[in-house]
DOMAR-219960 format. One line per 2 residues: number of its first residue (from 1); their letters; for each residue x, y, z negated of C-alpha. Coordinates in pm, 1 decimal. Layout:
DOMAR-219960
NUM = A = X,Y,Z ~ ...;
***
This chain:
DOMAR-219960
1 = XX = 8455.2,9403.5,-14534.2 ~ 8709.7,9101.8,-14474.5;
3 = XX = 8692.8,9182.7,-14022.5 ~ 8721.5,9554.9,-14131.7;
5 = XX = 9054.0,9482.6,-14331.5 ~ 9150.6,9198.4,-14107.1;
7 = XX = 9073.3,9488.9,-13781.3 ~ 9307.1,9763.1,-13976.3;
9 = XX = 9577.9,9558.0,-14035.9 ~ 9604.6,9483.0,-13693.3;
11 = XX = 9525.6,9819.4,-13563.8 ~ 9838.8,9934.1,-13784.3;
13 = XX = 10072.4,9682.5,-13679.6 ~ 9981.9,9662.3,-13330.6;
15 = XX = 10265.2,9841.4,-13096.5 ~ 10073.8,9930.1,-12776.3;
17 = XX = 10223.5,10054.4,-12483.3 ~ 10541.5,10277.4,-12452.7;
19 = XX = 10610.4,10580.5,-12214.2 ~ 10996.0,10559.8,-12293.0;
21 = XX = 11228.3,10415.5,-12528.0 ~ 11253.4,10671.4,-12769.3;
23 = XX = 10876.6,10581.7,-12802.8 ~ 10985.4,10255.3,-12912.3;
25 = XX = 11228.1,10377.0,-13182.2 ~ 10973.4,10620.1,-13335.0;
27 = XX = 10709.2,10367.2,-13334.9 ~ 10935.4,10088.3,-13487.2;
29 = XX = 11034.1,10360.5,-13733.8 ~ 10682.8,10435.6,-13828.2;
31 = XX = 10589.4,10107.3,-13809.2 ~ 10870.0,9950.6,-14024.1;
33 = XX = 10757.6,10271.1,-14310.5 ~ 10410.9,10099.7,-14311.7;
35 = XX = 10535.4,9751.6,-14378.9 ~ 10814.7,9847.9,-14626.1;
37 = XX = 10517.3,10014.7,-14863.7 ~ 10290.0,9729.4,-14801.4;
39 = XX = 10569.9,9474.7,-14891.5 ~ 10687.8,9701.1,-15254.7;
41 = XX = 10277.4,9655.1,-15313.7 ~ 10250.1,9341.3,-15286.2;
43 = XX = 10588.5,9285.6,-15488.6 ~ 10510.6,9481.0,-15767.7;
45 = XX = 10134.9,9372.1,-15768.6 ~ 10286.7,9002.0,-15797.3;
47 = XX = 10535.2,9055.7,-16054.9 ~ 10241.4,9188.1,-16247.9;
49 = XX = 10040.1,8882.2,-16207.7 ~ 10324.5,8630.7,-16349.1;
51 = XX = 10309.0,8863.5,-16640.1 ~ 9963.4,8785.3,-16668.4;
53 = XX = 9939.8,8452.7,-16671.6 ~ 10273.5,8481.9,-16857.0;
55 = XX = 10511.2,8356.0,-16588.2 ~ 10771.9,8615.0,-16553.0;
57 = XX = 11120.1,8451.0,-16669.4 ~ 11212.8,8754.3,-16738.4;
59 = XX = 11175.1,9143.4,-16818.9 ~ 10871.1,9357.9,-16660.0;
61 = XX = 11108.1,9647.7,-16618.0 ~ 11418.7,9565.0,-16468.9;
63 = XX = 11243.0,9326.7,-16239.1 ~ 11014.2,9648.8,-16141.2;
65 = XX = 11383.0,9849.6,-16086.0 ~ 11507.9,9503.7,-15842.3;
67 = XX = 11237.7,9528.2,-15688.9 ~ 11207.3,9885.4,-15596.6;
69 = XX = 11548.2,9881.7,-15508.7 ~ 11588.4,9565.6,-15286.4;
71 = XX = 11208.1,9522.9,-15104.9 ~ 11151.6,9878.1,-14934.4;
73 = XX = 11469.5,9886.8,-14775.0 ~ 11542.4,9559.0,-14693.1;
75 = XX = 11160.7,9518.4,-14537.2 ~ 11245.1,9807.5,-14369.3;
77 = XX = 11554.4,9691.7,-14182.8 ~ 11419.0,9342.7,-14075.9;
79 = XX = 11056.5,9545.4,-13958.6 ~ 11317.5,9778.6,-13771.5;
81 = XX = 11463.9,9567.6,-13572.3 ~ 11169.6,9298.6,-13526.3;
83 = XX = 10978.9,9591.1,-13397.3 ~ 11260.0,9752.5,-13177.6;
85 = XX = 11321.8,9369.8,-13021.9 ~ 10954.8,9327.4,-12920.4;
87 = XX = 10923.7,9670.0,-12868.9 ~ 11178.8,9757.7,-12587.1;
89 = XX = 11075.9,9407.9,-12421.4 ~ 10715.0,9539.0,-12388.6;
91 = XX = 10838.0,9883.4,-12235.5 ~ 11064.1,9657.0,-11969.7;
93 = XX = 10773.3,9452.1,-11884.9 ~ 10559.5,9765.8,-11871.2;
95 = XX = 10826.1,9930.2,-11626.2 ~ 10866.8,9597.9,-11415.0;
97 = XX = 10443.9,9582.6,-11367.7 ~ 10457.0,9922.8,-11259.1;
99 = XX = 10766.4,9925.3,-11018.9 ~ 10590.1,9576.7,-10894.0;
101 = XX = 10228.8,9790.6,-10882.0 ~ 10376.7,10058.4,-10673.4;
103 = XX = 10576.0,9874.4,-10433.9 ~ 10259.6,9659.2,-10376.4;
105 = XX = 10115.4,9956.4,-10290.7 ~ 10383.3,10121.9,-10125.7;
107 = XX = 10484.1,10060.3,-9721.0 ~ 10881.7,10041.6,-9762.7;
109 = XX = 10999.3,10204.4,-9418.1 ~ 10787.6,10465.1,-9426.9;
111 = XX = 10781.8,10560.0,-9810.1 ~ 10393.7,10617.2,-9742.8;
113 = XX = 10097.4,10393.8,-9889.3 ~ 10054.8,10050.9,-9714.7;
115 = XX = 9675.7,9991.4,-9524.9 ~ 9577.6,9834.3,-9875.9;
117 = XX = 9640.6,10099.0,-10071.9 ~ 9513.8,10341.1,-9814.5;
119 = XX = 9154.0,10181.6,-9791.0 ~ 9133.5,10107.6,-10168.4;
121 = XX = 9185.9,10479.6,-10229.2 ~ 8939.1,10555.0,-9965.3;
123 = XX = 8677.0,10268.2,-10158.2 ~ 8755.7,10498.6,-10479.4;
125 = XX = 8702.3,10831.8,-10322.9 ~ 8371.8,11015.7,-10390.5;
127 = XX = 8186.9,11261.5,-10157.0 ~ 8250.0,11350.7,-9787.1;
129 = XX = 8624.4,11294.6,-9649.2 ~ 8795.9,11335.7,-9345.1;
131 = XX = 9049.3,11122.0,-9190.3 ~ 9300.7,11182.0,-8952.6;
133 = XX = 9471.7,10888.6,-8746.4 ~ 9828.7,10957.9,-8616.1;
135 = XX = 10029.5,10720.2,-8335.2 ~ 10331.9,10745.6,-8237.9;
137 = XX = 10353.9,10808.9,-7836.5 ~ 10521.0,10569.9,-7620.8;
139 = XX = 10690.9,10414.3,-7910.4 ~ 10774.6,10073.5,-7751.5;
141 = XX = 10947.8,10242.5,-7503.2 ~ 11171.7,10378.0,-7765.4;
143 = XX = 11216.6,10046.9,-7927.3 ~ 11287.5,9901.4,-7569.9;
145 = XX = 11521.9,10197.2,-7519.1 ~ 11707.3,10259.8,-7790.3;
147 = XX = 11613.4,9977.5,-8038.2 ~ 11471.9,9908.6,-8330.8;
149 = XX = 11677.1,10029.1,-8613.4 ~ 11609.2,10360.4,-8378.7;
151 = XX = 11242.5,10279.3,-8386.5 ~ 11280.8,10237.3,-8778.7;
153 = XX = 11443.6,10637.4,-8777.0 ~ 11175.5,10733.3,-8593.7;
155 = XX = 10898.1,10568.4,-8833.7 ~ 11037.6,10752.4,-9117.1;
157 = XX = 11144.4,11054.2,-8970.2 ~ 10746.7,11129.6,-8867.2;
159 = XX = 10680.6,10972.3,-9160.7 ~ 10838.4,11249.6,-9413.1;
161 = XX = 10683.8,11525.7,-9109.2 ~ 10328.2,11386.9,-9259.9;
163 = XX = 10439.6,11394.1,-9614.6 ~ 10518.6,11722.7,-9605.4;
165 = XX = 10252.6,11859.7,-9395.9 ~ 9962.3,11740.7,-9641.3;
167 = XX = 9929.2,11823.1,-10011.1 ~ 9930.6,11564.5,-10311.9;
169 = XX = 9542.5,11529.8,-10304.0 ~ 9581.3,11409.9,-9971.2;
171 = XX = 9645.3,11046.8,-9925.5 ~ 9873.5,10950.6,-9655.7;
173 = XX = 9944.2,10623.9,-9525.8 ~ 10108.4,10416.1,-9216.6;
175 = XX = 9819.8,10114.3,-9179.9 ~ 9989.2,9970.4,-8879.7;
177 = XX = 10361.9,9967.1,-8648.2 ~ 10333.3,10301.5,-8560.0;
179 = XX = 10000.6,10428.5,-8655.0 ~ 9968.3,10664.8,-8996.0;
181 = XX = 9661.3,10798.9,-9140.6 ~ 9569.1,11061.0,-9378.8;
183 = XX = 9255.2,11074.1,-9610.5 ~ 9134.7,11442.7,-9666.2;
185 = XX = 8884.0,11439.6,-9935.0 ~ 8664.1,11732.9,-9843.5;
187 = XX = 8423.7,11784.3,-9486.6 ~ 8563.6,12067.5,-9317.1;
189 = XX = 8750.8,11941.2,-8960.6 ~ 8863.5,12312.4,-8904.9;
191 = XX = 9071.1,12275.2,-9179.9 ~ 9204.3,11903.6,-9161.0;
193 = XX = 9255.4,11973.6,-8759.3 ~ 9460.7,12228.4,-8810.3;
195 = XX = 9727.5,12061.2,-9029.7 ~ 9717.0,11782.2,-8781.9;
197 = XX = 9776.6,12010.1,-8529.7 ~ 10036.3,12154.5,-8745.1;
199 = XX = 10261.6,11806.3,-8826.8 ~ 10191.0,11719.2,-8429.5;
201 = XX = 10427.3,12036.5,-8358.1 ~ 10666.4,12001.4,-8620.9;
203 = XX = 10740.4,11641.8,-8498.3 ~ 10727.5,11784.5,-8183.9;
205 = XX = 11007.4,11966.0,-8243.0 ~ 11241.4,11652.5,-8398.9;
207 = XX = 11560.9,11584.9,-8269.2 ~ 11693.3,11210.1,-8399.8;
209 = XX = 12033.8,11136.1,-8334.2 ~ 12134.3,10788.3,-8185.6;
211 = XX = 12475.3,10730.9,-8078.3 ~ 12533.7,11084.5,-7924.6;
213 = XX = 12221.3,11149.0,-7787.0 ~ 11914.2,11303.7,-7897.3;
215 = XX = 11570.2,11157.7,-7935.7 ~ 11300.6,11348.6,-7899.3;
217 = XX = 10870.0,11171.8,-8011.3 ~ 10580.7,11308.1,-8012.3;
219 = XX = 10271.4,11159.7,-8195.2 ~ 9878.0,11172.9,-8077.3;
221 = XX = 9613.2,11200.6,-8335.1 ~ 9230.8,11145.4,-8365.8;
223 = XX = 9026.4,11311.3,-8671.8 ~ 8680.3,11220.1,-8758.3;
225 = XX = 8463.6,11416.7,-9048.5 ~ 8174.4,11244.4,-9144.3;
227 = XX = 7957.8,11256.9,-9453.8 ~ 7923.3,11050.2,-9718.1;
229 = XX = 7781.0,10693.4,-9763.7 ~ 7948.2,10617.6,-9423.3;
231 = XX = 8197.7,10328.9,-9439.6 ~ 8565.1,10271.6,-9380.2;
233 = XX = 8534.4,10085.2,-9055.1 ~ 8249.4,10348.3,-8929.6;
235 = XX = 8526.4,10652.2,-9014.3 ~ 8783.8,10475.5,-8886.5;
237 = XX = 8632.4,10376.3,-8584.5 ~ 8537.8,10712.7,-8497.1;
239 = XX = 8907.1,10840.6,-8575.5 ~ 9047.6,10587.6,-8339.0;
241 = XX = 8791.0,10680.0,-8044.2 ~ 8909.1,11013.2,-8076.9;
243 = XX = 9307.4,10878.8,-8070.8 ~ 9223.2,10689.2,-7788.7;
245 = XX = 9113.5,11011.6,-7569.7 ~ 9409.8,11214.7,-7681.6;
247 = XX = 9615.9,10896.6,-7586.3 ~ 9448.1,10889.3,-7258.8;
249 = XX = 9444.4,11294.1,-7213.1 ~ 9803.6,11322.1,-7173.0;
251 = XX = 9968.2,11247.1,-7546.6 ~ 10071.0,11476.9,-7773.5;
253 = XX = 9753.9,11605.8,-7862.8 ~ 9503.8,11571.5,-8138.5;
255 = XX = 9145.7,11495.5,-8066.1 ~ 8848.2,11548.8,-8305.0;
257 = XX = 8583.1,11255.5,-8271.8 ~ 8301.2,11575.5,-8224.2;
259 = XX = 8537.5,11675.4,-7928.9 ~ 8517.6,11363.9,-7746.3;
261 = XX = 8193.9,11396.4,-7518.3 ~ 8329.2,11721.4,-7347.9;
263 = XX = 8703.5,11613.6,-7319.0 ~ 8591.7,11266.5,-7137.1;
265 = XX = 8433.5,11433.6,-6923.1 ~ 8574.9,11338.1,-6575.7;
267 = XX = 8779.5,11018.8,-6739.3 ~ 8756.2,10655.9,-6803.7;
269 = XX = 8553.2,10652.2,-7089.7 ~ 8661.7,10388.1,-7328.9;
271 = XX = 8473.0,10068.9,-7332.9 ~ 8240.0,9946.2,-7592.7;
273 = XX = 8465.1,9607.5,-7680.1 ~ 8775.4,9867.3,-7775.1;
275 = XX = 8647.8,10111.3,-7970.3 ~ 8785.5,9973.4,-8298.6;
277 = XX = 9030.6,9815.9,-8114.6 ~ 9391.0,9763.9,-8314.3;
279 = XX = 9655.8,10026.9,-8198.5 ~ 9867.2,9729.7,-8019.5;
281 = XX = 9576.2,9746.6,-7797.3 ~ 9624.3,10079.7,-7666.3;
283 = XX = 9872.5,10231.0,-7421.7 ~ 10103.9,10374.9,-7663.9;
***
């Protein structure tokens, strides 16, 4: 009986988490109600025990009207703004851990999911997925070219081309300089290499400004579908095989790792030691 009471009290006076700050009014309000009752209670239940043991200096009754008119609202004032203090500091810290939880997660150039983020979703996904590695062609080139805050353009211009060309459900990422890659929770490569094949053209078709001129990129892109219970490295390693022949195919393409056997044949097949090879490793 005495954890069940101690376990209700708390449960009533515990504040909890806020979604805004007019949560934190309502639930000081609320909050502040309980503790104004509980405090008449306790006043009036005192002021009848001094009159039991006969210690009351003076009247029951206009020590009954004092207190009925001083306790509620007074408590309730104080409990106000105790509870409003504590309560907005716990919604800042709650905002501050989740601005710091997202830009943890969060690649800052790009706008897209950082490689953590990317494989953690993947470790959290259920059932067959797809994924689809993008790379930017020739990209030190442009960074030798035109520069890096160019580069940086560039990195966020394809960047917000892959945004757009995947829904919500997918999870998009950049995982490396100029490598992106997008989770697609389902099998079906049809599908997934079609909307590759889709954001490929639309980047395609970019024209970046930079001083004058015009910049044009295109991006090359490997997609591997396999079935469940494989792991990240096995997926990945099959999307970057396929990357690697669309790299070495001409650019500007997008390879599916099922694909690979015909389109290789009649070129340098990649070697063992590179097949999960970083993209720094490859042409560009």
């Amino acid at each position: 009986m005495e954890n069940a009471t101690k376990n209700w009290i708390v449960g009533q006076l515990t504040l909890g988490e806020f979604s805004s700050r007019s949560a934190v009014v309502s639930r000081a309000v609320w909050m502040a109600a309980k503790i104004a009752v509980l405090a008449y209670v306790l006043n009036v239940c005192a002021h009848f025990a001094l009159v039991a043991f006969d210690l009351l200096p003076y009247d029951l009754a206009p020590a009954l009207v004092i207190a009925t008119v001083l306790t509620p609202p007074v408590s309730f004032v104080v409990a106000v703004i105790a509870y409003a203090v504590v309560g907005f500091a716990i919604y800042d810290l709650g905002i501050s851990r989740a601005e710091f939880e997202r830009i943890s997660r969060i690649d800052m150039l790009s706008g897209l999911l950082n490689r953590r983020a990317f494989q953690r979703a993947f470790d959290d996904g259920k059932g067959d997925v797809s994924l689809v590695l993008f790379d930017i062609d020739r990209f030190k080139t442009i960074n030798d070219t035109f520069g890096h805050s160019v580069g940086d353009e560039v990195i966020a211009a394809v960047a917000e081309v892959i945004r757009e060309g995947f829904d919500e459900s997918e999870v998009c990422a950049r995982i490396g300089g100029e490598e992106f890659a997008v989770l697609w929770p389902a099998s079906g490569v049809e599908t997934i290499t079609e909307r590759a094949e889709r954001v490929r053209r639309r980047v395609a078709a970019l024209d970046i400004p930079c001083n004058g001129r015009r910049v044009k990129v295109t991006i090359s892109g490997g997609v591997a579908d396999l079935p469940n219970g494989r792991s990240f490295n096995e997926i990945f390693s099959e999307a970057d095989r396929a990357l690697y022949v669309a790299k070495a195919g001409g650019r500007d393409r997008i390879v599916c790792h099922r694909d690979i056997d015909s389109l290789s044949t009649g070129m340098i097949m990649l070697p063992t030691a590179l097949a999960g090879a970083e993209p720094s490793r490859r042409a560009g």
